[in-house]
mmCIF file of the N, C-alpha and C atoms, coordinates in Angstrom:
data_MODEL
# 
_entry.id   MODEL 
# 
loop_
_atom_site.group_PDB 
_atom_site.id 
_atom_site.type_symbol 
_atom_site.label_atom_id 
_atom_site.label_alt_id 
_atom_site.label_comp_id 
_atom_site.label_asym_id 
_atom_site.label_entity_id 
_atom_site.label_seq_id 
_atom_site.pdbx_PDB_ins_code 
_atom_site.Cartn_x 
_atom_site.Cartn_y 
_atom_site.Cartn_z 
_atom_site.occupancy 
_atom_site.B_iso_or_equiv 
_atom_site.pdbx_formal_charge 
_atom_site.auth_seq_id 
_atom_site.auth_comp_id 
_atom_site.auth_asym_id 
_atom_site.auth_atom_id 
_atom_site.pdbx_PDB_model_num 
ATOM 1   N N  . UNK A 1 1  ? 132.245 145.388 63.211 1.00 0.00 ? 1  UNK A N  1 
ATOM 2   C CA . UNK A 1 1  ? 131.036 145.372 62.420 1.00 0.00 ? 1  UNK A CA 1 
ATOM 3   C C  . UNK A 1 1  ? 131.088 144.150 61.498 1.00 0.00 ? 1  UNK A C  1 
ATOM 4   N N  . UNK A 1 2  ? 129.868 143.421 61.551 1.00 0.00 ? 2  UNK A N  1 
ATOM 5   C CA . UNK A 1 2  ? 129.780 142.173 60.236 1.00 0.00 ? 2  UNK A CA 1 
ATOM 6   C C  . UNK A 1 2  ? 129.857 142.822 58.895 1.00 0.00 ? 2  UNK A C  1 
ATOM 7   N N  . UNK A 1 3  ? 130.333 141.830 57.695 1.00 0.00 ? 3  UNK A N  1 
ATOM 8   C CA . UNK A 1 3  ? 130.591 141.912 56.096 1.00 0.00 ? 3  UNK A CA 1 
ATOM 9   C C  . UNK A 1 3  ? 128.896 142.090 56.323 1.00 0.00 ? 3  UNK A C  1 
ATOM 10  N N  . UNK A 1 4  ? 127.953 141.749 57.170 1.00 0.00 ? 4  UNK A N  1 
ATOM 11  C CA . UNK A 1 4  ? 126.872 141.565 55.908 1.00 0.00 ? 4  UNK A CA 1 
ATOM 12  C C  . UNK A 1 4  ? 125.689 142.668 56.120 1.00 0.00 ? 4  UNK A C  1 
ATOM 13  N N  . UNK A 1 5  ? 126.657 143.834 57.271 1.00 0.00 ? 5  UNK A N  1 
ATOM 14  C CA . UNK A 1 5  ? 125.203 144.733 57.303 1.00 0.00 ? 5  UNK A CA 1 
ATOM 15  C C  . UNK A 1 5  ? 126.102 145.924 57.091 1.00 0.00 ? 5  UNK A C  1 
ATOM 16  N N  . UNK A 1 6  ? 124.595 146.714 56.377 1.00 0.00 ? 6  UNK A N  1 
ATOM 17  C CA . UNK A 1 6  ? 125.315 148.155 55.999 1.00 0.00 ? 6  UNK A CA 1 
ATOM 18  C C  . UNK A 1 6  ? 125.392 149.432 56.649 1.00 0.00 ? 6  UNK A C  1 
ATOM 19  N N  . UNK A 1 7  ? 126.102 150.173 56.919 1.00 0.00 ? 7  UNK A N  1 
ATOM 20  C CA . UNK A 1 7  ? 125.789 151.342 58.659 1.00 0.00 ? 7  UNK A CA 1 
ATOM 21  C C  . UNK A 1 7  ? 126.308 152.372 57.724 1.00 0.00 ? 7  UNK A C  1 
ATOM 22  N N  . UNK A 1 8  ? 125.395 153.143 58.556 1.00 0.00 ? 8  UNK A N  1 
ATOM 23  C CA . UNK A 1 8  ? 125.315 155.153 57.794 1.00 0.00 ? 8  UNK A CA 1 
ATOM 24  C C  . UNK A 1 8  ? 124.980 155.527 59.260 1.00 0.00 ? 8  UNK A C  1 
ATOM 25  N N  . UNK A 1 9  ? 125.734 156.607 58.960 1.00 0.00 ? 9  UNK A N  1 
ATOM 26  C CA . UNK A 1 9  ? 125.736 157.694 60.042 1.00 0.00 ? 9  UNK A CA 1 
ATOM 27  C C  . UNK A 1 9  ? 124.472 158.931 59.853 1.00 0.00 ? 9  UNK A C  1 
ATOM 28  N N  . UNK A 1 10 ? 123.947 159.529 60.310 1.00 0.00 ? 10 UNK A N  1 
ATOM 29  C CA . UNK A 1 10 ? 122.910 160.259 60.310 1.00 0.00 ? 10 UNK A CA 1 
ATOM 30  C C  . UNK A 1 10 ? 122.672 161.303 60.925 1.00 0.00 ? 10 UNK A C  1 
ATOM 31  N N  . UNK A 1 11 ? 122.633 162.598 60.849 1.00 0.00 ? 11 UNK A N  1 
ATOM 32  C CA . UNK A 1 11 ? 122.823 163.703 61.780 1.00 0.00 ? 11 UNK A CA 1 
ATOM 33  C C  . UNK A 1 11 ? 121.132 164.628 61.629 1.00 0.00 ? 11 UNK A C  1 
ATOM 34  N N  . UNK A 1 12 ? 120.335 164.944 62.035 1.00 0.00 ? 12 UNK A N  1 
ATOM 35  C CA . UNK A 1 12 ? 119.346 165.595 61.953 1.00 0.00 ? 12 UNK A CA 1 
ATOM 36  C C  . UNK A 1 12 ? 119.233 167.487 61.114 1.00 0.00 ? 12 UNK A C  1 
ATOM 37  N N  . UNK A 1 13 ? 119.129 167.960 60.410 1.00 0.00 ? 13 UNK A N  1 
ATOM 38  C CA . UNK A 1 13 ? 119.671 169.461 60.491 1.00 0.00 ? 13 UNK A CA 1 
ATOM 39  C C  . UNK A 1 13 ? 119.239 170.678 61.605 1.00 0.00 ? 13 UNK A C  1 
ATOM 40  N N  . UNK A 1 14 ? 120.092 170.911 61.833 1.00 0.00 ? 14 UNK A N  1 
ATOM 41  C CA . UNK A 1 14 ? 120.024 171.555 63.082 1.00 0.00 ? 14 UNK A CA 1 
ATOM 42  C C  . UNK A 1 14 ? 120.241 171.440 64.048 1.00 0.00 ? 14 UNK A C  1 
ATOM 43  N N  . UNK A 1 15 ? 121.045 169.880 64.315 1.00 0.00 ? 15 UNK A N  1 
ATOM 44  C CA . UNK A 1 15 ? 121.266 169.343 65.263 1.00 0.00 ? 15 UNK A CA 1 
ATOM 45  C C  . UNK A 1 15 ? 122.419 168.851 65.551 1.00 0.00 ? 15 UNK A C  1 
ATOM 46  N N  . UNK A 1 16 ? 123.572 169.690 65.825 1.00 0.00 ? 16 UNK A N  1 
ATOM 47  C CA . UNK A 1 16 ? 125.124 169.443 65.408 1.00 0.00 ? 16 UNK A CA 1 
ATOM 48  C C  . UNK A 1 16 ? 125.511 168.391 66.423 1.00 0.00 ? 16 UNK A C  1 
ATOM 49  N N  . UNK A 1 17 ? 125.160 168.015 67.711 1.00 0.00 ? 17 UNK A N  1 
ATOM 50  C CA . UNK A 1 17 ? 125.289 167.079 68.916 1.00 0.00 ? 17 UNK A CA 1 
ATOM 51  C C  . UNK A 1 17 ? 125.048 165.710 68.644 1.00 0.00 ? 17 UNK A C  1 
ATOM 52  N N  . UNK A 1 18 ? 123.658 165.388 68.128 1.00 0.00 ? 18 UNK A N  1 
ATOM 53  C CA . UNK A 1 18 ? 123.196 164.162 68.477 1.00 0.00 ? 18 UNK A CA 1 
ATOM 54  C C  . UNK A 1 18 ? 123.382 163.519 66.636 1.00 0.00 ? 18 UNK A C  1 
ATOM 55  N N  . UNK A 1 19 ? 123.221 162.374 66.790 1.00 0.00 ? 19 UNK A N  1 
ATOM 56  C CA . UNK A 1 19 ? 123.813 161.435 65.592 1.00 0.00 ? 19 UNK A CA 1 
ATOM 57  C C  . UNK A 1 19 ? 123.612 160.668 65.596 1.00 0.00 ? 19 UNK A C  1 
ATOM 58  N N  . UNK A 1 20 ? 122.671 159.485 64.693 1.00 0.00 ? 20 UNK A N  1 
ATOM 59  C CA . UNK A 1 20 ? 121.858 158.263 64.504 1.00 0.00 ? 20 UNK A CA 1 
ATOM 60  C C  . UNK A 1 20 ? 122.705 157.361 63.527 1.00 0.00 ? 20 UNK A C  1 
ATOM 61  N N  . UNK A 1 21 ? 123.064 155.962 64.310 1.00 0.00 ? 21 UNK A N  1 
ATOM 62  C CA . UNK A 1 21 ? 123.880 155.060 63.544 1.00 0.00 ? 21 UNK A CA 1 
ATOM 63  C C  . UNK A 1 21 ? 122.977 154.137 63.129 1.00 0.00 ? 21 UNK A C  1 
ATOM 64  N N  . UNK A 1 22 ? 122.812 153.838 61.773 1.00 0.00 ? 22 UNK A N  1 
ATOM 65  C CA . UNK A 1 22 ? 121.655 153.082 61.020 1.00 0.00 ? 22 UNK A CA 1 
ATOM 66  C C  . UNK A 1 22 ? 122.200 151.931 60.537 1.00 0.00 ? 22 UNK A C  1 
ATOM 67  N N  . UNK A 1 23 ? 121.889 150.673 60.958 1.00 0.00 ? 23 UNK A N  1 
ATOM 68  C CA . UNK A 1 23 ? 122.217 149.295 60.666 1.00 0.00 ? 23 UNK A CA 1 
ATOM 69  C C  . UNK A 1 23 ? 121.496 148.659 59.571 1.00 0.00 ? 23 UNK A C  1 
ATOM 70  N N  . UNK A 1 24 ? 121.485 148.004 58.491 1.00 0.00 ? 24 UNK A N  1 
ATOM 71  C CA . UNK A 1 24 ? 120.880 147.673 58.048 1.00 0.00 ? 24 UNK A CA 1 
ATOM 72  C C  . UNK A 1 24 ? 121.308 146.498 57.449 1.00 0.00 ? 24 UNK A C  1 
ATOM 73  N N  . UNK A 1 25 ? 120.467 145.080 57.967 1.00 0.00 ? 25 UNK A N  1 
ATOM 74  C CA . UNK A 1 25 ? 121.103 143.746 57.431 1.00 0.00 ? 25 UNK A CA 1 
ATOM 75  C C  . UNK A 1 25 ? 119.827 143.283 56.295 1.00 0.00 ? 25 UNK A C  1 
ATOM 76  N N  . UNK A 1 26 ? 120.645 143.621 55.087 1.00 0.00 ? 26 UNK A N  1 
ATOM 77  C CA . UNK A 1 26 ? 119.590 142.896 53.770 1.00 0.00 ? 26 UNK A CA 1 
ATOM 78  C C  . UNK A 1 26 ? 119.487 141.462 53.683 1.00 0.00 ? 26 UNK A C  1 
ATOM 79  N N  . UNK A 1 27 ? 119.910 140.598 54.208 1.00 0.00 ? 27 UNK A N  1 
ATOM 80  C CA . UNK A 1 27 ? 119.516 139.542 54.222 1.00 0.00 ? 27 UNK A CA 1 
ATOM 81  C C  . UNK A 1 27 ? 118.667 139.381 55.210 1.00 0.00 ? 27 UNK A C  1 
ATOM 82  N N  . UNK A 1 28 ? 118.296 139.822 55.943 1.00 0.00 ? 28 UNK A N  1 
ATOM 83  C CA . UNK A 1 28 ? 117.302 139.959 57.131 1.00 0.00 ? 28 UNK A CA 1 
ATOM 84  C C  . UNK A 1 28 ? 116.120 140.645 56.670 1.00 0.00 ? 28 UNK A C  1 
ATOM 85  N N  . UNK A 1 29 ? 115.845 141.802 55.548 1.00 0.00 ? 29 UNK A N  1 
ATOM 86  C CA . UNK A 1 29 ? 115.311 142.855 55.024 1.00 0.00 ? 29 UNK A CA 1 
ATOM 87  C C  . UNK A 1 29 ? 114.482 141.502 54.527 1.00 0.00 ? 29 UNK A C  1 
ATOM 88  N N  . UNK A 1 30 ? 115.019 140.785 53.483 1.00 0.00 ? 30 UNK A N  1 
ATOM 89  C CA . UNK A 1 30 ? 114.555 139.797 52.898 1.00 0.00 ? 30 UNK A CA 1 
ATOM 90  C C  . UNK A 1 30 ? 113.640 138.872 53.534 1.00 0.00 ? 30 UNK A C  1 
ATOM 91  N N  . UNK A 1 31 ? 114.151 138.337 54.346 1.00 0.00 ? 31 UNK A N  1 
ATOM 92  C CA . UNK A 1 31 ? 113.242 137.069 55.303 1.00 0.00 ? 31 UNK A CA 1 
ATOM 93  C C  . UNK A 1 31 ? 111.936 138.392 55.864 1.00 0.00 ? 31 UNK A C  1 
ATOM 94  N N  . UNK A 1 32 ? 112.298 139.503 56.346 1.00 0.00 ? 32 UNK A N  1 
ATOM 95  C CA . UNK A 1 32 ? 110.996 139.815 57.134 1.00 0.00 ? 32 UNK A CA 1 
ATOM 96  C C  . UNK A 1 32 ? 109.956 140.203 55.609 1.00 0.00 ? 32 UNK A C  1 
ATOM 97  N N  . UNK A 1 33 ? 109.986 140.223 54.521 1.00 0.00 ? 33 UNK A N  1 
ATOM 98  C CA . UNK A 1 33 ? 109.977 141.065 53.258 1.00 0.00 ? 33 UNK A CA 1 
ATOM 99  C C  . UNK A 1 33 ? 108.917 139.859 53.092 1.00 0.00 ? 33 UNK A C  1 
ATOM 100 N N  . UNK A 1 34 ? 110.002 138.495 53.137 1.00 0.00 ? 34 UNK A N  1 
ATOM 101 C CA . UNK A 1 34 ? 108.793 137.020 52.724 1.00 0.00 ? 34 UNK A CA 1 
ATOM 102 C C  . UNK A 1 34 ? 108.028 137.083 53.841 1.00 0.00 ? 34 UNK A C  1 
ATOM 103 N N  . UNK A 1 35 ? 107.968 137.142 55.232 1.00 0.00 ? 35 UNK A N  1 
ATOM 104 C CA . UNK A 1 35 ? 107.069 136.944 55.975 1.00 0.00 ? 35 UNK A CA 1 
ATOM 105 C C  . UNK A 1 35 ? 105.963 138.146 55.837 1.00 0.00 ? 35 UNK A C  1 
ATOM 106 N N  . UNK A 1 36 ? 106.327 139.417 55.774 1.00 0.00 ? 36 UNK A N  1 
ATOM 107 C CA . UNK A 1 36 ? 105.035 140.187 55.162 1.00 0.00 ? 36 UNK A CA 1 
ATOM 108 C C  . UNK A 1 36 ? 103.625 139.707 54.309 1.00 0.00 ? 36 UNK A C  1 
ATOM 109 N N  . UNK A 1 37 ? 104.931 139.208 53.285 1.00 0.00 ? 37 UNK A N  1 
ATOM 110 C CA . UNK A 1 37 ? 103.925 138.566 51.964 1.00 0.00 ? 37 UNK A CA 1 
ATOM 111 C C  . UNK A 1 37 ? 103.381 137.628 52.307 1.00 0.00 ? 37 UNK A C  1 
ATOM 112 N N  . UNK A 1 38 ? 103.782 136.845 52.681 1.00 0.00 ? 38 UNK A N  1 
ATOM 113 C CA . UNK A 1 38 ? 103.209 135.259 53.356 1.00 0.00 ? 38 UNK A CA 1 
ATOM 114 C C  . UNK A 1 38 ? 101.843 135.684 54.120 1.00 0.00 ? 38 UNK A C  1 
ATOM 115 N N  . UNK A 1 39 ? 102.012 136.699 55.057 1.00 0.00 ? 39 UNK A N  1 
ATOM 116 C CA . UNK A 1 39 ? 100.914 137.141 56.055 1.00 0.00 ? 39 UNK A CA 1 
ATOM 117 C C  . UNK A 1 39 ? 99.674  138.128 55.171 1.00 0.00 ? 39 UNK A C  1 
ATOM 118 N N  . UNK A 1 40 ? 100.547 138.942 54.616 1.00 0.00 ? 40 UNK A N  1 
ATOM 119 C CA . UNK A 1 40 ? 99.547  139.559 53.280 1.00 0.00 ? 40 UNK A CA 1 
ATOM 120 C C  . UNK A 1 40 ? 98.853  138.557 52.805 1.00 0.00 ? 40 UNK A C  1 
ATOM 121 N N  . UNK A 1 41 ? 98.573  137.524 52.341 1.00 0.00 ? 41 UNK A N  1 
ATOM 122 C CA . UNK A 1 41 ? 98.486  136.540 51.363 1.00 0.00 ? 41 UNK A CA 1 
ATOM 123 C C  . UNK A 1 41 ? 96.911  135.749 52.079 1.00 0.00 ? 41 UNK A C  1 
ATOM 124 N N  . UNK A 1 42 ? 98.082  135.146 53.622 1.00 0.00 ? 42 UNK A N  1 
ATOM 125 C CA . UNK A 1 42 ? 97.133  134.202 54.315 1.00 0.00 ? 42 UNK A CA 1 
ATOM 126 C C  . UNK A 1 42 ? 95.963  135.554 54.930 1.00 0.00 ? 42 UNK A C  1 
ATOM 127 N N  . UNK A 1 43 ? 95.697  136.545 55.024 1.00 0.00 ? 43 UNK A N  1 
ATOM 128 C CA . UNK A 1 43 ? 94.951  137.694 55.418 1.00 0.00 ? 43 UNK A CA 1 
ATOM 129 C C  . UNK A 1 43 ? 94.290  137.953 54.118 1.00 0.00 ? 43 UNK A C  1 
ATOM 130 N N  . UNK A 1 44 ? 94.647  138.121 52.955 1.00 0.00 ? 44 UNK A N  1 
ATOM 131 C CA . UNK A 1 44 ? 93.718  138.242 52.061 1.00 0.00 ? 44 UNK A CA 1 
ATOM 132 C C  . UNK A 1 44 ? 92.742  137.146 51.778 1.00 0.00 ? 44 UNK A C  1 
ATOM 133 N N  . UNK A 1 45 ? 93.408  135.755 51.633 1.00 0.00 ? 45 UNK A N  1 
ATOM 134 C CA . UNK A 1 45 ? 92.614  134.332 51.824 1.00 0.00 ? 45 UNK A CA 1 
ATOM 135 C C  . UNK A 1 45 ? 91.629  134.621 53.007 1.00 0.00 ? 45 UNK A C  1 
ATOM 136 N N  . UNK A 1 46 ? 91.810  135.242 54.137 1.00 0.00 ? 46 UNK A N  1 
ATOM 137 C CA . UNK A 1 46 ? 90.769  135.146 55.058 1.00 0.00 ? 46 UNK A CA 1 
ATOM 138 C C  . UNK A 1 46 ? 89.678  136.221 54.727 1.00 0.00 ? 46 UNK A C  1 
ATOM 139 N N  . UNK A 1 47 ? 89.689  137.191 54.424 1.00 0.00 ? 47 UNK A N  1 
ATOM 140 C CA . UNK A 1 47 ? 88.814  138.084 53.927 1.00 0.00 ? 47 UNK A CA 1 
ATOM 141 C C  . UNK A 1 47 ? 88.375  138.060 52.875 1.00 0.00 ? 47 UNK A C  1 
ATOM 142 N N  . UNK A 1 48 ? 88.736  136.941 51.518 1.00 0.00 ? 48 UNK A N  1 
ATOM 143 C CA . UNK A 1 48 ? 87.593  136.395 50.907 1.00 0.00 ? 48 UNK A CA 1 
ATOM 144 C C  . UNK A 1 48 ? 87.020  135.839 51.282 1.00 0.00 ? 48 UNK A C  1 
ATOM 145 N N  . UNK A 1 49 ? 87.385  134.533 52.543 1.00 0.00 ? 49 UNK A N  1 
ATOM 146 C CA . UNK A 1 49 ? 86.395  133.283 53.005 1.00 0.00 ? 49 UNK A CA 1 
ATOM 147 C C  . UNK A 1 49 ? 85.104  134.099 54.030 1.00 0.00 ? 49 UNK A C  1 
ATOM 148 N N  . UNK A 1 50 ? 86.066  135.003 54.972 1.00 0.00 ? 50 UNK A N  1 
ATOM 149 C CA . UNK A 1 50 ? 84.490  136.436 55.315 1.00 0.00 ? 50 UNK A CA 1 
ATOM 150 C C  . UNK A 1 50 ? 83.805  137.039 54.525 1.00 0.00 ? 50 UNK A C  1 
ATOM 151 N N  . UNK A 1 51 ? 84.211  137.079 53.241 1.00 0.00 ? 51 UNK A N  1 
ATOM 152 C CA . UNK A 1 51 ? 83.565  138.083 52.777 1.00 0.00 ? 51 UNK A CA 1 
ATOM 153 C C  . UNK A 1 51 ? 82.202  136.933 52.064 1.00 0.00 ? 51 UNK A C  1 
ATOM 154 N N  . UNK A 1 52 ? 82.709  135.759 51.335 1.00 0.00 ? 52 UNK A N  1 
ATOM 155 C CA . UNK A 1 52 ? 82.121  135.084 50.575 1.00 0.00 ? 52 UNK A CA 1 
ATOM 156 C C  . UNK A 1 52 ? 80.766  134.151 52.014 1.00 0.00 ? 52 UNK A C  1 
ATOM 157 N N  . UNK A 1 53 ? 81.318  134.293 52.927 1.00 0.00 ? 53 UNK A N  1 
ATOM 158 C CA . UNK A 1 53 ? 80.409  133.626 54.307 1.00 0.00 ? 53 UNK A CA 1 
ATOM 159 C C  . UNK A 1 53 ? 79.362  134.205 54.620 1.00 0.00 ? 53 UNK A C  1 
ATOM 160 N N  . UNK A 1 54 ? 80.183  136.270 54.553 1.00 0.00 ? 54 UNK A N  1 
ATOM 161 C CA . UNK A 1 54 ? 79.034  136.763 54.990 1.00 0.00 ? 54 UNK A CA 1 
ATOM 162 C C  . UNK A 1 54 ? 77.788  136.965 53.579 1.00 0.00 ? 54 UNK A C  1 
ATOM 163 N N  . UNK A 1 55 ? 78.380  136.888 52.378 1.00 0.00 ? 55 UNK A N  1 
ATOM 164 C CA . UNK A 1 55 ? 77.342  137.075 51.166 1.00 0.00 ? 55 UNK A CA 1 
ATOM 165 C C  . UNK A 1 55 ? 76.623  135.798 51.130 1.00 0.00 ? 55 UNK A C  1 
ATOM 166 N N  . UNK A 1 56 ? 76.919  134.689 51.995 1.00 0.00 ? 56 UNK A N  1 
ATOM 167 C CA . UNK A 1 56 ? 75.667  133.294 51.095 1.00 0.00 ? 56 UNK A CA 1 
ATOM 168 C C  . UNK A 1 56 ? 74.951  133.899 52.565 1.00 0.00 ? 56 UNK A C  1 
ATOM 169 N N  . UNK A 1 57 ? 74.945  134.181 54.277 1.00 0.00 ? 57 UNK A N  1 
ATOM 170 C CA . UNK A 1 57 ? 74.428  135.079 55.135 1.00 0.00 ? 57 UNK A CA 1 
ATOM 171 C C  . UNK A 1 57 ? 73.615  135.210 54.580 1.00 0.00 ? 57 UNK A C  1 
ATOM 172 N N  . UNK A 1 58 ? 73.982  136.749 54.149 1.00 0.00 ? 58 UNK A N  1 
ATOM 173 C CA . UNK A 1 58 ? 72.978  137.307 53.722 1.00 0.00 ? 58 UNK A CA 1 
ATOM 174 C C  . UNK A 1 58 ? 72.194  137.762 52.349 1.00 0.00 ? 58 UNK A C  1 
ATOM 175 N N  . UNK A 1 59 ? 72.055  136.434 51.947 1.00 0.00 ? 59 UNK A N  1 
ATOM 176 C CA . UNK A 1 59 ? 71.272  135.653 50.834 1.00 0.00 ? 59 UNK A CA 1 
ATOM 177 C C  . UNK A 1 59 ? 70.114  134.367 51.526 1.00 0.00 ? 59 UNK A C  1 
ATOM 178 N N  . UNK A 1 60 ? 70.474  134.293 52.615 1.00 0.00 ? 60 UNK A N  1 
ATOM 179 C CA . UNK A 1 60 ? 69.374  133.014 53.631 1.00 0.00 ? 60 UNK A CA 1 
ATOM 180 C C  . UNK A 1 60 ? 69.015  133.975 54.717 1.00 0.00 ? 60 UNK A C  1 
ATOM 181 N N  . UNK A 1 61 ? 69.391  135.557 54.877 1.00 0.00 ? 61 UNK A N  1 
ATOM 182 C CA . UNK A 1 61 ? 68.706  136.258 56.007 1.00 0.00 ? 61 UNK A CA 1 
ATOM 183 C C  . UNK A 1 61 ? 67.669  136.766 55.465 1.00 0.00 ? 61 UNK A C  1 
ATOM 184 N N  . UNK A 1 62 ? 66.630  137.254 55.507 1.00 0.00 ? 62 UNK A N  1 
ATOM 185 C CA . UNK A 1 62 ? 65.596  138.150 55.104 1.00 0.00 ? 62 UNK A CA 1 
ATOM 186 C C  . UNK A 1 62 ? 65.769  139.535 55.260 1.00 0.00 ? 62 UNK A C  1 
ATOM 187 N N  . UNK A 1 63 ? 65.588  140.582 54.726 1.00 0.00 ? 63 UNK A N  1 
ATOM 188 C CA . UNK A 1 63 ? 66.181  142.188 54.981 1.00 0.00 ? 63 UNK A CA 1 
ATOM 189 C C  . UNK A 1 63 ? 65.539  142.326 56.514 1.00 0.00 ? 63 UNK A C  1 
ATOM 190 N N  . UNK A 1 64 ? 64.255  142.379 56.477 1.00 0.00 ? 64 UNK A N  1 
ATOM 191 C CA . UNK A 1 64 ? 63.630  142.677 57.944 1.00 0.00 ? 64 UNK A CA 1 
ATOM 192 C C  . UNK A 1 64 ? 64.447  141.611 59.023 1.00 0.00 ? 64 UNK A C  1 
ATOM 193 N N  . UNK A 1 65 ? 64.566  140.472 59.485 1.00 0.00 ? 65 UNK A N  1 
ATOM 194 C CA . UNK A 1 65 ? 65.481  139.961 60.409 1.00 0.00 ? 65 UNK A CA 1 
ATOM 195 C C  . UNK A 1 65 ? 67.517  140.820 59.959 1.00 0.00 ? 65 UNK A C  1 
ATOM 196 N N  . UNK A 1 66 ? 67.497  141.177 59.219 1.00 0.00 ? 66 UNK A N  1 
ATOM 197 C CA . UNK A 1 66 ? 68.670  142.086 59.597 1.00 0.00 ? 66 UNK A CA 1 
ATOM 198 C C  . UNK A 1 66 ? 68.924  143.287 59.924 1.00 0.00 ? 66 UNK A C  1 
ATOM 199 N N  . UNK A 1 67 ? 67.830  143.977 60.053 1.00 0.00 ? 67 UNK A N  1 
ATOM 200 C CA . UNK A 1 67 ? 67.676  145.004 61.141 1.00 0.00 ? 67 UNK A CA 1 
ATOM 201 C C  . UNK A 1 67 ? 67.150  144.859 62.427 1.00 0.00 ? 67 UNK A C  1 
ATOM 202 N N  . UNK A 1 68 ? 68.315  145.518 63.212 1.00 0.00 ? 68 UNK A N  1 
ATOM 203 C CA . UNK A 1 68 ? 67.739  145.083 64.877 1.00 0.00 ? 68 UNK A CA 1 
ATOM 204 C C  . UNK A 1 68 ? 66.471  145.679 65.251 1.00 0.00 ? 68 UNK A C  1 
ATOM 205 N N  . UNK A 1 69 ? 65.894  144.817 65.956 1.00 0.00 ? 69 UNK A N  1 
ATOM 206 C CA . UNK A 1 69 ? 64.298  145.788 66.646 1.00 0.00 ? 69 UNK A CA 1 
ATOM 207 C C  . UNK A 1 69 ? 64.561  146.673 68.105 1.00 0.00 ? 69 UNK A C  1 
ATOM 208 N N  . UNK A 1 70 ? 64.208  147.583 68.024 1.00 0.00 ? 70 UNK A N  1 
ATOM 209 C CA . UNK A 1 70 ? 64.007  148.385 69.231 1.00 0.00 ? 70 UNK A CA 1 
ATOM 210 C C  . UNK A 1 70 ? 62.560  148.151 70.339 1.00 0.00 ? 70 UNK A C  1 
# 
């Protein structure tokens, strides 16, 4: 096993047979932790630039052309 990840053993209750070995590398926790945020971030930037696109929209649509006709 590497110095840099941490392992626990894991047993379910009720389940005296089977047993889950849990790896966990925090320096890895970290990098996926910044790429979340990074993607959080560039996804919120995009759903103001939709949101602010679709409000000047529909400020130059007229109410009647934004309902479809049957």
């Amino acid at each position: 096993m590497r110095d840099n990840l941490r392992v626990k053993e894991v047993r379910l209750d009720g389940d005296t047979q089977r047993r889950f070995i849990i790896c966990h590398n925090p320096d890895e926790a970290e990098r996926a932790k910044a790429r979340r945020d990074e993607l959080i971030t560039r996804l919120t930037g995009e759903l103001a630039r939709i949101d602010t696109a679709r409000a000047r929209t529909a400020k130059r649509t007229p109410a009647s052309a934004a309902t479809p006709r049957r």
